[in-house]
N, C-alpha and C positions, 0 to 999 in steps of 0.2 A: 133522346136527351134525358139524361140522369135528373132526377128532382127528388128533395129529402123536405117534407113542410112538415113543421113541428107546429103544434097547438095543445093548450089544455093548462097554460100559465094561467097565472091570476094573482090576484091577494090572498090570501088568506090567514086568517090567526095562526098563531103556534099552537101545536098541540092538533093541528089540523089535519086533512089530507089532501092530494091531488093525482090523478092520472094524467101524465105525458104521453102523447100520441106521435107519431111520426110516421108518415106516411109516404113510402117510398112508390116513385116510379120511373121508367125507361129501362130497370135494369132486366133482361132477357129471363126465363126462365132457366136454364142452364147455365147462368150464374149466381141467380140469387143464393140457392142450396150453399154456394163456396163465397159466399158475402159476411163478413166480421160486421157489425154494427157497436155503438156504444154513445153514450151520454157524457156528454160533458159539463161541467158548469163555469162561469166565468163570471167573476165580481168585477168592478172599474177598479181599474189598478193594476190588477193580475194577469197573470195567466193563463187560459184554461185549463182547468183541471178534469183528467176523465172522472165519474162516480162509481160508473157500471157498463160493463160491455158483454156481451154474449155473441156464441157461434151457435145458432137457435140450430143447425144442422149435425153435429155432431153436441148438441145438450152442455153447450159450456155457459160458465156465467161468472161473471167476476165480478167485484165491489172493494172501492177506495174504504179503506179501514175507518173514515171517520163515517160512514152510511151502513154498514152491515147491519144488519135486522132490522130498518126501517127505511129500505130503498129496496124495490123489486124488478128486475128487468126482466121483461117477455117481449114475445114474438110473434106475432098471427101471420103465419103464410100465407093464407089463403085471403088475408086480406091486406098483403104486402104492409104490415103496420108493425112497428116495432113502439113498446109500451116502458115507461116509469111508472109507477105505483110508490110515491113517497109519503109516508105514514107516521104520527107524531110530530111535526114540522116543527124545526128550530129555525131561530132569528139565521142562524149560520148558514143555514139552506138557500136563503133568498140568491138572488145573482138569473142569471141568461145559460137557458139548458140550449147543446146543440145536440144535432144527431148528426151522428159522424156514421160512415160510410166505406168499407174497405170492400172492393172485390175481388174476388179471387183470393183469396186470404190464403196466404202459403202453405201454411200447416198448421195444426193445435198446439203442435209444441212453439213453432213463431208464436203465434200468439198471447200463449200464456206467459212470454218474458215479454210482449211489446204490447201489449192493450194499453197501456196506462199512457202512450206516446201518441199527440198529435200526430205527427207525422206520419202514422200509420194508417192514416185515414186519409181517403182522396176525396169522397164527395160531403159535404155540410150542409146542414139546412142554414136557414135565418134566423133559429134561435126564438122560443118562448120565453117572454121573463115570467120570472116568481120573485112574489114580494111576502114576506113574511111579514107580521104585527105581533109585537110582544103583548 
């Protein structure tokens, strides 16, 4: 059975930092390698929005225009953990990160036009919140 648990929300001031963790399991060894991952965030109200998604197997990585140079995604294989590293935190940042989950990810070129799409993603975690303080 697929499981995605996120942890490593909290408060924190602006100007701050935090690491997201996500801890993936049941997926086989010879799918992980072909697995798309990515972060999402969702304020009440909204949407979810992706931030940042990577194919840690072919070294892709991508980022929503409003986080570039202070949002990091990686990937520990070997400890099935996929990471945010968000740095300088703004009031805007606050909201509920998921970790989203694709296997078998078609190809690099699919996914450089669909990361940014819910729907591309099959499995989710429950989501850490982050609470930002001005």
């Amino acid at each position: 059975q697929v499981q995605l648990v996120e942890s490593g929300g909290g408060p924190v001031q602006a100007g701050g930092s935090l690491r997201l963790s996500c801890v993936a399991s049941g997926y086989t060894w010879d799918t992980w390698d072909t697995t798309c991952m990515a972060w999402f965030r969702q304020v009440p109200g909204k949407d979810r929005e992706v931030v940042a998604a990577i194919w840690s197997f072919y070294e892709r990585t991508y980022y929503g225009d409003a986080v570039k140079s202070r949002f990091t995604i990686s990937q520990d294989n070997a400890k099935n953990t996929l990471y945010l590293q968000i740095n300088s935190l703004k009031p805007e940042d606050a909201g509920m990160y998921y970790c989203a989950a694709r296997p078998r990810c078609p190809s690099t070129g699919w996914y450089s036009t669909n990361w940014r799409a819910q729907a591309s993603f099959d499995d989710w975690g429950q989501g850490t919140q982050v609470t930002v303080s001005s």
